[in-house]
N, C-alpha and C positions, 0 to 999 in steps of 0.2 A: 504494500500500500504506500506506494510513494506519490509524488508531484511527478507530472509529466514535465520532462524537461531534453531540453536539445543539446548531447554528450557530445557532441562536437564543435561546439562553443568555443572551446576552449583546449587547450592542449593540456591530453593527460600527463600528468606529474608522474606518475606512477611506470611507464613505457620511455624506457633509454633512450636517446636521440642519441644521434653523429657525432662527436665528438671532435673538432676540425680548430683544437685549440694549439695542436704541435703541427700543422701543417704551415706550415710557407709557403708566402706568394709564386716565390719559383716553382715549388713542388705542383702546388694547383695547375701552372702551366704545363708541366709534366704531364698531367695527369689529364689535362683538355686535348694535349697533342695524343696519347695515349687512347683518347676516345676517337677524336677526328680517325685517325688513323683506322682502329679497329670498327670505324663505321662504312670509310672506305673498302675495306676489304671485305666486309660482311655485302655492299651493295655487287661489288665484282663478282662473286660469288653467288652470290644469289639471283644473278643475270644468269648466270650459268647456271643454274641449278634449274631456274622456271625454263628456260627454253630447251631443255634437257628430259624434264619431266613430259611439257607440253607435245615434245616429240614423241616421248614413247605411249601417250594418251592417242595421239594422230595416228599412230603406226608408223613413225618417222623417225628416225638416229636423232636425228636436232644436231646441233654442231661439235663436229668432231673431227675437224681438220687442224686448225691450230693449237699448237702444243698437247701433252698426253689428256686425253677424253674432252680434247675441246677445252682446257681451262682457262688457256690465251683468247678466246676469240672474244670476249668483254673487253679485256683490256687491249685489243687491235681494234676495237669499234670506238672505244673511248680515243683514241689515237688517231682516228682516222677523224672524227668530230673533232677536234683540236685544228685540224689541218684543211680542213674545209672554209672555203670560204664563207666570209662572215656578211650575211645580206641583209639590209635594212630596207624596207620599203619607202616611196615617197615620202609618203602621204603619213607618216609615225613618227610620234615624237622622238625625237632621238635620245635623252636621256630618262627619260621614263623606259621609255623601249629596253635601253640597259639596265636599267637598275631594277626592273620588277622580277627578272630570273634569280639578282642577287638577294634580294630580300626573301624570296621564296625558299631557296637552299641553305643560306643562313638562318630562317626560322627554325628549319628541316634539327640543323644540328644544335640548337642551343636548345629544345625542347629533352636532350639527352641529359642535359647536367645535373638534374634531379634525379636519377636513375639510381640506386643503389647495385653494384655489381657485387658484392660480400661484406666481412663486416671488418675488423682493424687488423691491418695489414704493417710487416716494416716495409717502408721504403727508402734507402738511402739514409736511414740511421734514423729518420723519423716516425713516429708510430701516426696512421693515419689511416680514415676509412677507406675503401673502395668506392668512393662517390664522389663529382666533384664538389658539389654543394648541397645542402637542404634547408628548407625554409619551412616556417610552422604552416603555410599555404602553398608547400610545394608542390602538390598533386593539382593543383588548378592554374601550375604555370604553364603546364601542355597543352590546358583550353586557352590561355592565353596565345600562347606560341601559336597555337592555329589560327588563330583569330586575324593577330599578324601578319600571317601567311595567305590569307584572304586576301588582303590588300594586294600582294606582288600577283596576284591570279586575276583580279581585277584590272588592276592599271597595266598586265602584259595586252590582255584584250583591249582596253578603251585606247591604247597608246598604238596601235599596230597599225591602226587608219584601217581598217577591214572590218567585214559585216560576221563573217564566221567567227575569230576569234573576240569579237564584242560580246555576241549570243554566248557564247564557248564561256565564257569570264562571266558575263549574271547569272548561267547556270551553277557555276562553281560555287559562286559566295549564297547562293539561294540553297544548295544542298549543303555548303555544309556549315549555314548559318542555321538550317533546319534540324540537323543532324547535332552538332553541338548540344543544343539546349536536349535532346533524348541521353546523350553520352552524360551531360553534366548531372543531369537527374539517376544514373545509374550506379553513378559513382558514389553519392548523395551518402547510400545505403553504406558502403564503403567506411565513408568515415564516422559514420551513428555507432558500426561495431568498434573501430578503432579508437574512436575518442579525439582520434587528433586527423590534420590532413599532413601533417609529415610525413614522405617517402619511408624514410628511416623509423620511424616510430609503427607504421602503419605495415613492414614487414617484421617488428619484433613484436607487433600484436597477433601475429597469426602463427608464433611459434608450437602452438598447440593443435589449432585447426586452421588452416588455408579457408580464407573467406568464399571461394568459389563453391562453398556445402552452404555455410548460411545464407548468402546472398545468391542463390542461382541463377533467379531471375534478373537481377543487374549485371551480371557475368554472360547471359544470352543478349539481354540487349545490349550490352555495352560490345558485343563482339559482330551485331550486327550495326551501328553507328561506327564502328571504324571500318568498317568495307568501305561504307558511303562517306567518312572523313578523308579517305586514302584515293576515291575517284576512280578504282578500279571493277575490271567487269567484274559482277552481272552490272557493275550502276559507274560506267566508264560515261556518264552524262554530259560530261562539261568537252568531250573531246571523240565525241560519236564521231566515227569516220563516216558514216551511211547519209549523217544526219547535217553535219556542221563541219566538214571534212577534216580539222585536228583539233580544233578548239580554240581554247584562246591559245594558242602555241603555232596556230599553224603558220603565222609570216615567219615562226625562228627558227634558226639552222645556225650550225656551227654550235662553238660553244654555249652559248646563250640556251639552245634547245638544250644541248647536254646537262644544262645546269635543272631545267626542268626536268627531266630525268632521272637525275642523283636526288632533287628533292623529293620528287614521288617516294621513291624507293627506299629513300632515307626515314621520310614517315612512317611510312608502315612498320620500320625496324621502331618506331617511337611509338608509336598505338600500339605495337606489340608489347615494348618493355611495357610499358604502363600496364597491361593490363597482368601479367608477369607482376610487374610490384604488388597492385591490388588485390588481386584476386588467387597466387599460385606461388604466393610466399616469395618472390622475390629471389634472391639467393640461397635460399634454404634448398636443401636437398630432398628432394621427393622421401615421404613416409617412412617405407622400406631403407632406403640407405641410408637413412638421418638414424636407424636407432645402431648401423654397424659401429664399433669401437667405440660406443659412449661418444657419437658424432665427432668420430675423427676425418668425416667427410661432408661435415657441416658448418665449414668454415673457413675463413680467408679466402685464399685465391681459388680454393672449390668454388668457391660465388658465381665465379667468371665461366665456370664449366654448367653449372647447372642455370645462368639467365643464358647464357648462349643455346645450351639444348631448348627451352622454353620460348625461345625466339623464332628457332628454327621449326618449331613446332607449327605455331603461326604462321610461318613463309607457306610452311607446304599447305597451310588451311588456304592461304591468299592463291596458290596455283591450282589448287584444286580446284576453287571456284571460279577461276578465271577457264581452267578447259572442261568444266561440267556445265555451266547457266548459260543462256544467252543471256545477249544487254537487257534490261528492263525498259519500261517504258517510263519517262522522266517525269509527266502527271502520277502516276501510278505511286514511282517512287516516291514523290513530295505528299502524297497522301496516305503513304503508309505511316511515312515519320508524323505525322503531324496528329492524323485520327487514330492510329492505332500504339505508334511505341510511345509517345509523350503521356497520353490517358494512363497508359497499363504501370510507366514507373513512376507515376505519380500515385495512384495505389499503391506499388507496393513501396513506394517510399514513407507514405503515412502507416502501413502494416507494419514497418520498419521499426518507424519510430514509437510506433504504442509499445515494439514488443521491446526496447530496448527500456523504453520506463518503467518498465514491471522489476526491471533492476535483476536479471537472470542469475543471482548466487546461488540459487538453489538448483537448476538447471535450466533446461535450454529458455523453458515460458518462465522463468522465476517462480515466483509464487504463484503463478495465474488470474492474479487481479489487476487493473490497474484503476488507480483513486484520480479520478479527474473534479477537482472543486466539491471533493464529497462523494460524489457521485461513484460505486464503485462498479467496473464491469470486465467482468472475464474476459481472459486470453480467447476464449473458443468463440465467445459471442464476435470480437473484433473480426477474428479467423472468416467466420459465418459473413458476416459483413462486407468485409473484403471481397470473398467470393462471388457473394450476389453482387455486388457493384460491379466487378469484372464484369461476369455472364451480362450483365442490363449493357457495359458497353462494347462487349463483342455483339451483342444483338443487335445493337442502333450500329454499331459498322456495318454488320451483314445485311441487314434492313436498306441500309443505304447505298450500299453496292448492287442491292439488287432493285432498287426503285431508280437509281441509273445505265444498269444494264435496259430497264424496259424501256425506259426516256429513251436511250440510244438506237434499240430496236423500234421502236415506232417511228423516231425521225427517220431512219433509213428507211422503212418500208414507206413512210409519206414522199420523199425523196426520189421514189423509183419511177422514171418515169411512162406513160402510157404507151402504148400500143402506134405503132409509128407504119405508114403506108409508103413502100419501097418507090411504089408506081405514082407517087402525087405528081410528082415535076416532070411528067413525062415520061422517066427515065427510070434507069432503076439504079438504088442508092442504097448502098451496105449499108444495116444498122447500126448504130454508134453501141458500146457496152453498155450492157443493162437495160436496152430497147429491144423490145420484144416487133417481130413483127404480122400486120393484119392478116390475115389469110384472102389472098384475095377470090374473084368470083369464077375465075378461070380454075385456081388450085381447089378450091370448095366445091365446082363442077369433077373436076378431075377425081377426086380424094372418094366422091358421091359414088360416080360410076363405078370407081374401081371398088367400093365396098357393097353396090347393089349388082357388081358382077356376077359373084357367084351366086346368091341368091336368084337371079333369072334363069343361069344355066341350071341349076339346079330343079328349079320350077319348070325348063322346057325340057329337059332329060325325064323328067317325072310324067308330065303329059305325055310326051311320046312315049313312054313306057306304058303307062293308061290307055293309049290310046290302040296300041300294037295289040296291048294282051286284049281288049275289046274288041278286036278287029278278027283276032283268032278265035274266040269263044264263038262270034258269028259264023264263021267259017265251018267251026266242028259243027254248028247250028246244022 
């Protein structure tokens, strides 16, 4: 029977933070060029790895000419974009035009500094975390950073002087201005169980149970908001080739494109850590190997082994759905996020929070009351609650998808037009699609006959048959 109250208010006392009090300014450099680097290599690689997988999905080798199994061939593409000329269009601002790739790809990498890769480490005589930095709101500097990153996707389309890359750029800041606010509500739950939004704090809260059991359903949405933060198929929206033929990217070549490239690809490796920190313990070692030697494989530079498997996990989720879904439809997509994921974790971010003020010392529901101004009411009532709210707004979704499929089927069938005469101007004239045409009085003669044919033969074969055997009965007469 406690006060309902918001545990994330405030940073728990009680959960260890980063300790970043013997590191030095040069070490922290160290330690950003240490990430740059191994960000680099992880995007190399990971070019190889999707066109390698997407080939044996196709029934295709994928590239396997330069160096052993194709490992070169990213890094002679990245080489070859370096050395390409660099084209600017008239009609484009020339330093927006420049500068919107850099802001892109530098959002790409500074959204990593929050990252926890293990916990204290020596390096070079100094004892210090595996992380560059953490902050008591570090987990909401990745929705910052994206945010950021919106802008270099914008001003690359509105600076380009082009009509595809303009469309290409309000698509982008419309998905994942939409998509944001579902990821920031997912997260929400995150920090209600942790107490605090510190990286660091919020992997030494799940020392016991990995958040991805209690919060399942912010761990499903929040993994389906970073498909659509990251721009990739099913929901490659902003850069449909079918549709807008590259996006807002399509006047850039040379480096400039490369650079939108690295930061695609850099993202994802950032919605991945993050979701790795939140929700799958961050550097801690899966269950199973965390109990070998009293966790002598749950800690230090093991961190780096076990976010990097946990990343790579992700990549292969990100190729999978790129060679299993086709593209979505870009209304379709903006109305999934909007009517269906933003409703559903707003639920269960208020099921979150009832269940976290019951004060769970006793177990998972606590006591199973919770005391709102007196008022006391069960765990299970809340539960009940929740659910029927759910059901009521998947019903008004499905309700609603289906009183627009009929809208759309009766517009098309009002739509279809009538019955069109080949022979009007004289002449005769193909019908256009979806013209039906008259039958005229010649084919309606024609069509008559040849169906009241046999019925005559039939009826003069019968007569004369009548008429024969009458003719012989007279005869034997």
């Amino acid at each position: 029977m406690t006060d309902l109250v918001v545990l994330a208010a405030e940073v728990n006392p009680s959960i260890p933070r980063a300790d970043f009090s013997d590191t030095p300014v040069w070490l922290s450099l160290v330690k950003a060029l240490m990430i740059f680097v191994y960000l680099l290599l992880s995007v190399l690689l990971v070019i190889w790895f999707e066109r390698r997988i997407i080939g044996r999905m196709q029934q295709r080798p994928g590239p396997n000419r330069n160096g052993p199994f194709g490992l070169l061939q990213t890094l002679a593409d990245g080489m070859k974009s370096m050395l390409k000329e660099d084209v600017r269009p008239k009609a484009a601002d020339a330093f927006i035009f420049t500068i919107a790739p850099l802001i892109f790809a530098t959002m790409a990498f500074v959204g990593f500094a929050i990252i926890p890769f293990g916990g204290d480490v020596m390096m070079f005589g100094h004892r210090t975390p595996l992380q560059l930095t953490d902050l008591p709101v570090a987990a909401l500097l990745v929705l910052a950073v994206a945010g950021v990153a919106a802008y270099g996707i914008v001003l690359a389309g509105w600076s380009s002087g082009s009509t595809y890359p303009l469309l290409g750029g309000l698509r982008a800041t419309a998905q994942l201005i939409s998509y944001e606010i579902a990821m920031g509500l997912a997260i929400v739950a995150v920090f209600l169980y942790a107490g605090s939004m510190s990286t660091s704090q919020i992997v030494h809260a799940q020392q016991d149970m990995w958040f991805i059991i209690p919060a399942c359903v912010s761990f499903v949405v929040y993994v389906i908001t970073m498909v659509g933060e990251t721009n990739r198929l099913p929901v490659d929206l902003a850069e449909g080739e079918g549709e807008i033929v590259g996006g807002y990217f399509t006047e850039y070549s040379g480096m400039r494109f490369a650079m939108f490239f690295l930061g695609e690809y850099i993202n994802m490796f950032t919605v991945s850590a993050l979701a790795t920190t939140l929700f799958l313990g961050g550097p801690a070692a899966p269950p199973g190997i965390a109990a070998i030697g009293d966790g002598m494989f749950n800690g230090g530079w093991w961190g780096v082994l076990w976010v990097t498997l946990k990343l790579w996990m992700f990549m292969f989720f990100f190729v999978w759905l790129r060679g299993s879904l086709p593209r979505t439809r870009y209304d379709q997509f903006m109305k999934f996020g909007w009517k269906f994921l933003i409703p559903v974790t707003l639920v269960w971010v208020i099921a979150v929070a009832f269940m976290r003020a019951a004060r769970p010392e006793v177990g998972f529901f606590g006591s199973g009351v919770v005391s709102l101004g007196g008022l006391e009411i069960s765990i299970a009532s809340l539960i009940v609650i929740g659910f029927i709210a759910a059901i009521v707004l998947g019903g008004t979704w499905l309700w609603e998808t289906r009183t627009e499929q009929q809208t759309k089927a009766a517009e098309a069938a009002a739509a279809i037009p009538g019955e069109v005469d080949p022979f009007a101007g004289g002449h005769p004239v193909p019908p256009l699609p979806g013209q039906r045409l008259v039958e005229s009085p010649r084919g309606r003669g024609g069509a008559t006959a040849l169906a009241e044919a046999p019925a005559r033969r039939d009826g003069t074969d019968s007569t004369h048959d009548s008429t024969t055997s009458s003719d012989k009965e007279q005869h034997r007469g």
